[in-house]
LOVEX-621408 format. One record per residue: residue number from 0; chain; x, y, z of N, C-alpha, C, CB in turn. Coordinates in nm, 4 decimals, padded with zeros to 6 digits. Glycine has a CB too. Layout:
# residues N
<NUM, "A", <X, Y, Z>, <X, Y, Z>, <X, Y, Z>, <X, Y, Z>>
...
END
This chain:
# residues 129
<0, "A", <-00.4807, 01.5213, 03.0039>, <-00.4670, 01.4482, 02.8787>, <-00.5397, 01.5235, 02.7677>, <-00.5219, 01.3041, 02.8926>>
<1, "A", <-00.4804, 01.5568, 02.6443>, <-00.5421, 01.6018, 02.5361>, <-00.6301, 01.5405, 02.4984>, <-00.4809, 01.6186, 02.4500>>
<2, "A", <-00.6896, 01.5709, 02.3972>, <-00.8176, 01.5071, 02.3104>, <-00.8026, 01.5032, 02.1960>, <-00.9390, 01.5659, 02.3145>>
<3, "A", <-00.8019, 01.3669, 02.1364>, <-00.7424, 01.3396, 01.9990>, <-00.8429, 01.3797, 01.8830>, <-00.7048, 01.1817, 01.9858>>
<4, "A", <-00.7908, 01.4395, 01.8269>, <-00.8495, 01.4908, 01.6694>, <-00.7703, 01.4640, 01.5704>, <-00.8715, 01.6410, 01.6480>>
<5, "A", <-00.8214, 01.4923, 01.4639>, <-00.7165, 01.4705, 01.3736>, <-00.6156, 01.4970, 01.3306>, <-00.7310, 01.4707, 01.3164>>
<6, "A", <-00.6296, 01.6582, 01.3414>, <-00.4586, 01.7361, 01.3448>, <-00.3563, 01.6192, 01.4324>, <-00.4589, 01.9287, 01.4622>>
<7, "A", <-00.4202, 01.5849, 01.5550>, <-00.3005, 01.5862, 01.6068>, <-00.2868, 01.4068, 01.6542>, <-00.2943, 01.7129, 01.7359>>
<8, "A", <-00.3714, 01.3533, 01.5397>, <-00.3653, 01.1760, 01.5339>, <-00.2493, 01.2199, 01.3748>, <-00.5903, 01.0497, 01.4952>>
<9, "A", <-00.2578, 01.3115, 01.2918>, <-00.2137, 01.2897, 01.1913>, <-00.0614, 01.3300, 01.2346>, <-00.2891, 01.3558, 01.0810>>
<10, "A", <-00.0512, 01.4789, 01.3141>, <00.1218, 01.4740, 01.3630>, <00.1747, 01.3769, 01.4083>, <00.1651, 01.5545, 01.4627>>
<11, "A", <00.0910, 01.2857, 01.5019>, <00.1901, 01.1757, 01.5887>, <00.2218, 01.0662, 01.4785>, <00.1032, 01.0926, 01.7407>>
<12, "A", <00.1472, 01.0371, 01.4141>, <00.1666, 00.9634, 01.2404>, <00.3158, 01.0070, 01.1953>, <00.0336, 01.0440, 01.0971>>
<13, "A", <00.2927, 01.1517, 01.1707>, <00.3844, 01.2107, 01.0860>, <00.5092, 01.1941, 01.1240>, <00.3641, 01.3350, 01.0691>>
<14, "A", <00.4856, 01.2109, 01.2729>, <00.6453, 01.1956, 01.3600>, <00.6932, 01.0639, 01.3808>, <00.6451, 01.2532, 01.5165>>
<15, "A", <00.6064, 00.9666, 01.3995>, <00.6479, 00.8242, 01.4257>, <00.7189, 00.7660, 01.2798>, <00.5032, 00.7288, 01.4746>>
<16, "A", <00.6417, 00.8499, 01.1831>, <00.7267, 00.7657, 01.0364>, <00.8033, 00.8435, 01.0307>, <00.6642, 00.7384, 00.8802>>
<17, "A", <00.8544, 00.9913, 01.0713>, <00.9852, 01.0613, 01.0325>, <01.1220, 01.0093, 01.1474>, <00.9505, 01.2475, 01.0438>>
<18, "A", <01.0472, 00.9374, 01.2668>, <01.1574, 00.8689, 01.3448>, <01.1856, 00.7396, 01.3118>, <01.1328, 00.8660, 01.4788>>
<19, "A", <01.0704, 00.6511, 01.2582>, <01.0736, 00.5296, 01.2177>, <01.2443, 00.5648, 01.0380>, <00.8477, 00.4785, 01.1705>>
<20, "A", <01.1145, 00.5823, 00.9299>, <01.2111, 00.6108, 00.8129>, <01.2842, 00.6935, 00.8108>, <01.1704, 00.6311, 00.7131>>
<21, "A", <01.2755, 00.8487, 00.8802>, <01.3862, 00.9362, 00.8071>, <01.3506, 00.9573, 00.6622>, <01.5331, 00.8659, 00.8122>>
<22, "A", <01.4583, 01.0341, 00.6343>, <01.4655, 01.1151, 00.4499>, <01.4589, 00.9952, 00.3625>, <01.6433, 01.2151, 00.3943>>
<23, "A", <01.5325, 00.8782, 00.4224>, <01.5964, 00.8140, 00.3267>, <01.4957, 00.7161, 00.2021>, <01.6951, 00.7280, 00.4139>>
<24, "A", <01.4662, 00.7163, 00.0895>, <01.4142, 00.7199, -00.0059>, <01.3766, 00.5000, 00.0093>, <01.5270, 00.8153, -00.1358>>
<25, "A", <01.2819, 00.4782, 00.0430>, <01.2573, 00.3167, -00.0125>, <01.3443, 00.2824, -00.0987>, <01.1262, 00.2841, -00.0842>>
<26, "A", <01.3725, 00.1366, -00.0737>, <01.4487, 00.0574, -00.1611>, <01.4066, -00.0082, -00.2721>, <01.4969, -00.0228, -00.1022>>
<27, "A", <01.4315, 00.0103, -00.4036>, <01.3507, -00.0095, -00.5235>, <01.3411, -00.1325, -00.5417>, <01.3939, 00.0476, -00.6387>>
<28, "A", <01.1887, -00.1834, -00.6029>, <01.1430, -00.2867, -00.6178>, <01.2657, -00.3934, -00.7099>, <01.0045, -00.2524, -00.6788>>
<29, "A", <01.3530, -00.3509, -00.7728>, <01.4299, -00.4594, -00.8029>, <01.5294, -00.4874, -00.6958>, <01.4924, -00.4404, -00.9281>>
<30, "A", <01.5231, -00.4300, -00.5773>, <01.6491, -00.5077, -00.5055>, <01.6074, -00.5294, -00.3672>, <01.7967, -00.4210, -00.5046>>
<31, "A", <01.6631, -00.5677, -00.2861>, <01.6441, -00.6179, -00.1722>, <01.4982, -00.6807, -00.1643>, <01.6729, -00.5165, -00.0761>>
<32, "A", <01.4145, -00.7983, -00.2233>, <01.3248, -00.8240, -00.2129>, <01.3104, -00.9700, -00.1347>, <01.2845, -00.7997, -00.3236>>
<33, "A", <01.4437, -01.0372, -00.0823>, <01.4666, -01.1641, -00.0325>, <01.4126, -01.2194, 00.0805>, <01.5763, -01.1756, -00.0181>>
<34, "A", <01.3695, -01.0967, 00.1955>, <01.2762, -01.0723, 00.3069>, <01.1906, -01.0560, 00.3390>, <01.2754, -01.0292, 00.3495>>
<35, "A", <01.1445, -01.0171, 00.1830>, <00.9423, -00.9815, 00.1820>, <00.8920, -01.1227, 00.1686>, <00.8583, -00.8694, 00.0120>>
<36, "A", <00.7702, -01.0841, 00.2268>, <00.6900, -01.1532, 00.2399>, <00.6712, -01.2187, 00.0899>, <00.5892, -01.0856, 00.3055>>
<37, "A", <00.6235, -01.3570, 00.0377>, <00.6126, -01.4176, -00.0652>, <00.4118, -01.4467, -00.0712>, <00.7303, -01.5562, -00.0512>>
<38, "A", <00.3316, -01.3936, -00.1772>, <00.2512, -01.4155, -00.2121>, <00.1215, -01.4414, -00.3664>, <00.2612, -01.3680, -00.1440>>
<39, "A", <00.1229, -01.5507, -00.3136>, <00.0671, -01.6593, -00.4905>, <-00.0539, -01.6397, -00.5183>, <00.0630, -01.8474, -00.4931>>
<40, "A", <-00.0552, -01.5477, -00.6325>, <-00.1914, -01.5132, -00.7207>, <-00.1887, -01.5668, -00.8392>, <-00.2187, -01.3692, -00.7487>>
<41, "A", <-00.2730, -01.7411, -00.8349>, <-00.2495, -01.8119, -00.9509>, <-00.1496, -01.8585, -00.9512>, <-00.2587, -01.7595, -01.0516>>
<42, "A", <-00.0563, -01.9186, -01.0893>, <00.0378, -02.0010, -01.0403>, <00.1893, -01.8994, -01.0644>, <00.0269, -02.1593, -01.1279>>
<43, "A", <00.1125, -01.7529, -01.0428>, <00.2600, -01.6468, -01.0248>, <00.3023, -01.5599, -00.8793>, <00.2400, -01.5129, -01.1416>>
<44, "A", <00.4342, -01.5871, -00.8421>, <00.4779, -01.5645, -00.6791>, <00.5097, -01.3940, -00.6834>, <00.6483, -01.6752, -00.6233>>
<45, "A", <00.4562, -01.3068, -00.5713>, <00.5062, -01.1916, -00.5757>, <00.5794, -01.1592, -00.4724>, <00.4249, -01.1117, -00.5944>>
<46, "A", <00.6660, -01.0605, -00.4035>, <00.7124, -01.0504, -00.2904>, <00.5943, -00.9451, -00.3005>, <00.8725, -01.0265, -00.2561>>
<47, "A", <00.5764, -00.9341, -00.1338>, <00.4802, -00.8240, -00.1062>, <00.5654, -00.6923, -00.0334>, <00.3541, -00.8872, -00.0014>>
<48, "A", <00.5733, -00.5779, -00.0821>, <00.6104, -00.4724, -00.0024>, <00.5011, -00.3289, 00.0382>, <00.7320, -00.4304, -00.0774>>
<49, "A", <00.5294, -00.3315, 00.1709>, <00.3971, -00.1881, 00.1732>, <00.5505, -00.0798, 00.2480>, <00.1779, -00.2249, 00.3458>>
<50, "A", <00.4631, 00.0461, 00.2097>, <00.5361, 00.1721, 00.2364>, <00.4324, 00.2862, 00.2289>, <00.6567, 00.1949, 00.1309>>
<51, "A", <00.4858, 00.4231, 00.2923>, <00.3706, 00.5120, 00.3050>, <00.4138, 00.6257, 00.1426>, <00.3744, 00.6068, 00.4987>>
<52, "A", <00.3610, 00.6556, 00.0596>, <00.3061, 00.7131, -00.0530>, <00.2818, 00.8701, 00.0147>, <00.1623, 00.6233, -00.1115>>
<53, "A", <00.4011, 00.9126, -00.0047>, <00.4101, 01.0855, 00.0550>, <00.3920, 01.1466, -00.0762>, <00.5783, 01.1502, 00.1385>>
<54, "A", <00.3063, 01.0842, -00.1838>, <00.2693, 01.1625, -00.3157>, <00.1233, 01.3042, -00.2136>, <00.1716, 00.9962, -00.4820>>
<55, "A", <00.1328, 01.4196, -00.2911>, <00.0322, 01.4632, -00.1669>, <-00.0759, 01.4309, -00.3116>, <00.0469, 01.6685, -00.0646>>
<56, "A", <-00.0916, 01.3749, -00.4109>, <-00.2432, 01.3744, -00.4287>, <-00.2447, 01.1749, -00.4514>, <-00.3077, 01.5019, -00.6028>>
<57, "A", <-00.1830, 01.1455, -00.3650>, <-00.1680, 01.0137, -00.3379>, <-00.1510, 00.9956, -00.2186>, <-00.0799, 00.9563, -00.3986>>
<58, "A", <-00.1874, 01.0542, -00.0881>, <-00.1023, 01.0444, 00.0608>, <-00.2132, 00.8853, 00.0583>, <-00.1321, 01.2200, 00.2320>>
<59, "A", <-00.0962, 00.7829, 00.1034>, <-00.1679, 00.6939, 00.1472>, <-00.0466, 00.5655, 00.1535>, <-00.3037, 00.6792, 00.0521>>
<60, "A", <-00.0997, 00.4396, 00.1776>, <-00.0217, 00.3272, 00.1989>, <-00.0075, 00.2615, 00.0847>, <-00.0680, 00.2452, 00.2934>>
<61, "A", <00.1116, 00.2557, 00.0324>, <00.1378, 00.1679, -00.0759>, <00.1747, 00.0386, -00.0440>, <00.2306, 00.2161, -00.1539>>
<62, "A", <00.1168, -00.0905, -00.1253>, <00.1336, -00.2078, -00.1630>, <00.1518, -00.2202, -00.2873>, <00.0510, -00.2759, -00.1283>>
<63, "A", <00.2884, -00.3069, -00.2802>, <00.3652, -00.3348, -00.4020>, <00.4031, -00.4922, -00.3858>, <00.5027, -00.2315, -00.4156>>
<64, "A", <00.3132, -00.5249, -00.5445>, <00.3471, -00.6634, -00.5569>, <00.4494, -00.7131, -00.6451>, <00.2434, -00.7252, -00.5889>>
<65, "A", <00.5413, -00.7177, -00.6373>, <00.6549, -00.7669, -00.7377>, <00.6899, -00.8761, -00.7298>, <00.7667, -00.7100, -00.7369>>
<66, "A", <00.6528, -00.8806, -00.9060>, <00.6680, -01.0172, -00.9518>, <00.8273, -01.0727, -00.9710>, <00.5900, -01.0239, -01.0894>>
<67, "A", <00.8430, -01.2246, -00.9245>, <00.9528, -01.2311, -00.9301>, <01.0266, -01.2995, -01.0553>, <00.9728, -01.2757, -00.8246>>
<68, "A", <00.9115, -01.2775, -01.1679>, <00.9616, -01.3062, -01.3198>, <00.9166, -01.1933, -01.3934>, <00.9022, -01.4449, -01.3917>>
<69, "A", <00.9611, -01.1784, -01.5076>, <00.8797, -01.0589, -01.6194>, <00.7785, -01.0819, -01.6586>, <00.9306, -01.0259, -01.7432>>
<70, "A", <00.6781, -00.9725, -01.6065>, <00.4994, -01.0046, -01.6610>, <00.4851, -00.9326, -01.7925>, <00.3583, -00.9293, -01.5432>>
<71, "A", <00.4234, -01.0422, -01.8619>, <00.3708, -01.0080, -01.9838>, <00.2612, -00.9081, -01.9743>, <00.3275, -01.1233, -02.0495>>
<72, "A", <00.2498, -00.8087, -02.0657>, <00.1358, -00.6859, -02.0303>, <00.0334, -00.7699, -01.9991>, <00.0867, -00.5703, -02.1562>>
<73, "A", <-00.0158, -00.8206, -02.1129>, <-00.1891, -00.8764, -02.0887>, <-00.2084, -00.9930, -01.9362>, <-00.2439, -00.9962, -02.2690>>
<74, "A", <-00.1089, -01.0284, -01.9345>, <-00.1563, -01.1117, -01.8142>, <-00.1386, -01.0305, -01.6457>, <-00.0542, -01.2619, -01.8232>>
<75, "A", <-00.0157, -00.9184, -01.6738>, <-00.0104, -00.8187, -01.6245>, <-00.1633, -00.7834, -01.5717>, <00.0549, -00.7356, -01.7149>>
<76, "A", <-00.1897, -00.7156, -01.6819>, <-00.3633, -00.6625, -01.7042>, <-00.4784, -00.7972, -01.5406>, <-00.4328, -00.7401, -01.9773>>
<77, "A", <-00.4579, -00.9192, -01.6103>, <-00.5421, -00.9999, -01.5907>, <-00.5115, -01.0101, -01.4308>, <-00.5325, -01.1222, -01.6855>>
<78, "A", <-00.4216, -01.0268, -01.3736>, <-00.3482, -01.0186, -01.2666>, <-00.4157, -00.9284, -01.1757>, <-00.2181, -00.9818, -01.2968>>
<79, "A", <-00.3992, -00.7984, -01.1893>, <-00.3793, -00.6725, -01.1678>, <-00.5366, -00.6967, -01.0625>, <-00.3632, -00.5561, -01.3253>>
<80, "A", <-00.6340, -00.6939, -01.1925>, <-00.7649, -00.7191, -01.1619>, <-00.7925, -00.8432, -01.1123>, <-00.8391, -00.6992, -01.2619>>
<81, "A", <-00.7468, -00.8953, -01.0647>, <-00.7688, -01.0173, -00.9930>, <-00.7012, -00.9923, -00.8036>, <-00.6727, -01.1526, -01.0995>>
<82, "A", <-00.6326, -00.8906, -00.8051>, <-00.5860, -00.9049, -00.6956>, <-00.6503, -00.7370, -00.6342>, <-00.4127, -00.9461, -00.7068>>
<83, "A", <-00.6808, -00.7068, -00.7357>, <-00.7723, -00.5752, -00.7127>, <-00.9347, -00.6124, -00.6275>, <-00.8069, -00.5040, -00.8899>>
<84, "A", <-00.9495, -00.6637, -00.7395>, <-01.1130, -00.8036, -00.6542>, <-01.1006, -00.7903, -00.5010>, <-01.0812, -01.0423, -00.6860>>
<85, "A", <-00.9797, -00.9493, -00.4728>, <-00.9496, -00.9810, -00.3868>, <-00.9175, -00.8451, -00.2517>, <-00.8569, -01.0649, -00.4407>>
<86, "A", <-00.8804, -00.7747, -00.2924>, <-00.8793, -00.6809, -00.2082>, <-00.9775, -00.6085, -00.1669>, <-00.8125, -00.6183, -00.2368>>
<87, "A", <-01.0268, -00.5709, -00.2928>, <-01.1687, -00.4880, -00.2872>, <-01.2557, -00.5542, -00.1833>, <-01.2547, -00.4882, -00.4369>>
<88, "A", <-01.2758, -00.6507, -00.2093>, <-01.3325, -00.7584, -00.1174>, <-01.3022, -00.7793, 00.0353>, <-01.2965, -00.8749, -00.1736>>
<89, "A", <-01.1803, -00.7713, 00.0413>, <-01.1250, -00.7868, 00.1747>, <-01.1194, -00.6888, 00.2493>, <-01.0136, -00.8289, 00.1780>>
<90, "A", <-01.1177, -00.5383, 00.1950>, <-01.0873, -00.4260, 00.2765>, <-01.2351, -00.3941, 00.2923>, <-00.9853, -00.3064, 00.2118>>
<91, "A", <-01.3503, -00.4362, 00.1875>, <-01.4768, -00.3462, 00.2277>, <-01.5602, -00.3389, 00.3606>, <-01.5715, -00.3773, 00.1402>>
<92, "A", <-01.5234, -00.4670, 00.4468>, <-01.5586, -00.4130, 00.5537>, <-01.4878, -00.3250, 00.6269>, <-01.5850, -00.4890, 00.6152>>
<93, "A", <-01.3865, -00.3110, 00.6234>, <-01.3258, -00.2028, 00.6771>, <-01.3399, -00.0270, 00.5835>, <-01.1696, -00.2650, 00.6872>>
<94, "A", <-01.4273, -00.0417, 00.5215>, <-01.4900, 00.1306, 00.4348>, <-01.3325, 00.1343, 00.3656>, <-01.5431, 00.3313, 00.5824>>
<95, "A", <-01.2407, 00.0538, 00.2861>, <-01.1454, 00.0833, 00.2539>, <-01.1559, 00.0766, 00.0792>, <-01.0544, 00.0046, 00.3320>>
<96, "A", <-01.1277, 00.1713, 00.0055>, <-01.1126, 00.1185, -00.1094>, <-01.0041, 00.1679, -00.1850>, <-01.2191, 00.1278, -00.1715>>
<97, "A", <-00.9390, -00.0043, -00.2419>, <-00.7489, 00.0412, -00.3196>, <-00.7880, 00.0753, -00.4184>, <-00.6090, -00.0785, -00.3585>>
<98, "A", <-00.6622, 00.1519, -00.4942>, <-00.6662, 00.2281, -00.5968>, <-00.5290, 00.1717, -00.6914>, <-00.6669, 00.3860, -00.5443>>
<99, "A", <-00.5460, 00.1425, -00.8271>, <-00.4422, 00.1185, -00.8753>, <-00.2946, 00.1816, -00.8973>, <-00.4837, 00.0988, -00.9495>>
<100, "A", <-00.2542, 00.1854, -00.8719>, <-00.1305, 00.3167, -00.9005>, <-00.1161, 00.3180, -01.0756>, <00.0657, 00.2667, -00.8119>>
<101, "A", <-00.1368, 00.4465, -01.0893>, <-00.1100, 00.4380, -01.2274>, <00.0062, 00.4679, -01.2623>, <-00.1834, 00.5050, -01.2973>>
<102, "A", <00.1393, 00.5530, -01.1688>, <00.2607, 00.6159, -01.1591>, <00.3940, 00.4503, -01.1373>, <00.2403, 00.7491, -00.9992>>
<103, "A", <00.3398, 00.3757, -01.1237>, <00.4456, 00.2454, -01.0832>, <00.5401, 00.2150, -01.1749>, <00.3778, 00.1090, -01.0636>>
<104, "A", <00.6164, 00.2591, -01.1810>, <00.7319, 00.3022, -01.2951>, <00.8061, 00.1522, -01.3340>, <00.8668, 00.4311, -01.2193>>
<105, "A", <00.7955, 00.0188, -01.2363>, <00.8733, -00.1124, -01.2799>, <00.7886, -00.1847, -01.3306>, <00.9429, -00.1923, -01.1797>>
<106, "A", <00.7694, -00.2614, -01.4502>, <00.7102, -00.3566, -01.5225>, <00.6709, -00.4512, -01.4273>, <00.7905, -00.4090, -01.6258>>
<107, "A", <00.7641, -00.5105, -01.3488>, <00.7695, -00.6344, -01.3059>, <00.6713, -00.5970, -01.1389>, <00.9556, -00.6953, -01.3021>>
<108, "A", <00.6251, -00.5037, -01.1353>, <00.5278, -00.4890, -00.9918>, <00.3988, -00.3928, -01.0264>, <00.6257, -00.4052, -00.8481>>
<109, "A", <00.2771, -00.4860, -00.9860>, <00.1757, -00.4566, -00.9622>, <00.1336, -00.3377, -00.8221>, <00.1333, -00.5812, -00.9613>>
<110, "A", <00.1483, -00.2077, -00.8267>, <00.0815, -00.0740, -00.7306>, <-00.0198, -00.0536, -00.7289>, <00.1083, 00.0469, -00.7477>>
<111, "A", <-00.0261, -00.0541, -00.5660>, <-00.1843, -00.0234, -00.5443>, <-00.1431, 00.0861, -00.4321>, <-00.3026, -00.1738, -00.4844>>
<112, "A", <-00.2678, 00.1854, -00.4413>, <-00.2598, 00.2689, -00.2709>, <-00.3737, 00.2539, -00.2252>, <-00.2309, 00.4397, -00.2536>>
<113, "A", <-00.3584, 00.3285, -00.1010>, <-00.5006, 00.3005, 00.0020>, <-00.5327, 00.4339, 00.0344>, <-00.4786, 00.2049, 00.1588>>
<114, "A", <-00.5936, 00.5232, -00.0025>, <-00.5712, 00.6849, 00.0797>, <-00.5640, 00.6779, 00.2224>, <-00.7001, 00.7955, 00.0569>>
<115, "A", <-00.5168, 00.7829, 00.2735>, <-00.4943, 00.8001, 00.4370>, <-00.6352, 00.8319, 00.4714>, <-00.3785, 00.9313, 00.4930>>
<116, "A", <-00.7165, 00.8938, 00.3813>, <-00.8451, 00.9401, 00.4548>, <-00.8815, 00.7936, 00.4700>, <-00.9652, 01.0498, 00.3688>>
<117, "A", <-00.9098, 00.7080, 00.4262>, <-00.9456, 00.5830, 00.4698>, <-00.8919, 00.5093, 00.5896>, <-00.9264, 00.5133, 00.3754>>
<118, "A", <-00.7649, 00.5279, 00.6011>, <-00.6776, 00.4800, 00.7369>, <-00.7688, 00.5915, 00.8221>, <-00.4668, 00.5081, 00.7367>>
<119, "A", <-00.7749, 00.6876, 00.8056>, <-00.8066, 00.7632, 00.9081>, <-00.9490, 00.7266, 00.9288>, <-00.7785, 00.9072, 00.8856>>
<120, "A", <-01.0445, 00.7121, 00.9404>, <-01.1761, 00.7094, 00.9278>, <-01.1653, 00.5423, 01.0112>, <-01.2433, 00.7350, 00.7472>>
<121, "A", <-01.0620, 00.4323, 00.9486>, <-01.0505, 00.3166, 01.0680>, <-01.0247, 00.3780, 01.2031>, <-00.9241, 00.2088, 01.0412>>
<122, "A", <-00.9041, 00.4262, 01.1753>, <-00.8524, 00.4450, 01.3253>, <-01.0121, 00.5481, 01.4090>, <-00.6555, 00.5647, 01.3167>>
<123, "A", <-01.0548, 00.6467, 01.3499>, <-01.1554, 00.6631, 01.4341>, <-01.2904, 00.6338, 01.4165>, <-01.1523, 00.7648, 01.4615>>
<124, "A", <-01.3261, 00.5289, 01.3633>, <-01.4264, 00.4126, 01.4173>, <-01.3748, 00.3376, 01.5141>, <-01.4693, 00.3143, 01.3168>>
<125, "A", <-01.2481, 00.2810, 01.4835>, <-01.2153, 00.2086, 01.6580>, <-01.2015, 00.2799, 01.7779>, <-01.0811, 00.1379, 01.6728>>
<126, "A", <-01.1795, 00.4679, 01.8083>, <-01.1299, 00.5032, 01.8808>, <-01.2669, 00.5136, 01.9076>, <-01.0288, 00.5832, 01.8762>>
<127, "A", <-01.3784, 00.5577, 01.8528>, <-01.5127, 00.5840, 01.8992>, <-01.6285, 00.4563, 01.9012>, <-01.5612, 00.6978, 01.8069>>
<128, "A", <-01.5392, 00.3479, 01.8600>, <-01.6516, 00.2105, 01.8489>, <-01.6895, 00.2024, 02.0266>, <-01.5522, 00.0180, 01.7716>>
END
């Protein structure tokens, strides 16, 4: 049996999402959103979508909250940081910290990423806990 490092925790990654997704490009936040998950920050509903962020000065897990009405910038704004908190909060025991996406090209969804160095650093605290 080999001995897992990172090279080769990050190939089996690499290969499981190139057999899982393939080439084929995510489905954009305005369509197919009828299956996601539904989640209420305040009295506004988002579908929740995550996907992996093959940006290379972004490699990491994207969460995308799309709203399922048009957000006004400023409450946009108010939002944003409110679910930023909530996260911040929730991932810090796990040494995780999200990052806003500043590249999220649809009005109507709130981007966040997670870097992979952070996924990575879970997975080996549990492999060595």
């Amino acid at each position: 049996m080999s001995k897992l490092n990172w090279k080769s925790i990050k190939d089996l990654i690499k290969e499981e999402l190139e057999n899982t997704i393939g080439d084929d490009p995510a489905p954009s936040p305005s369509t197919d959103t009828g299956n996601l998950p539904t989640i209420n920050v305040g009295s506004n509903k988002f579908r929740l979508r995550l996907g992996v962020n093959k940006n290379e000065t972004k490699l990491g897990i994207k969460v995308k909250f799309i709203s399922e009405r048009p957000l006004d910038p400023k409450i946009k704004i108010k939002l944003e940081i409110a679910i930023m908190k909530k996260l911040q909060n929730g991932l810090a025991s796990h040494d995780m910290i999200p990052s806003k996406d500043p590249d999220e090209p649809e009005e109507n969804t709130i981007g966040i990423w997670i870097p992979i160095e952070h996924i990575r650093e879970l997975i080996l605290d549990a492999l060595n806990g």
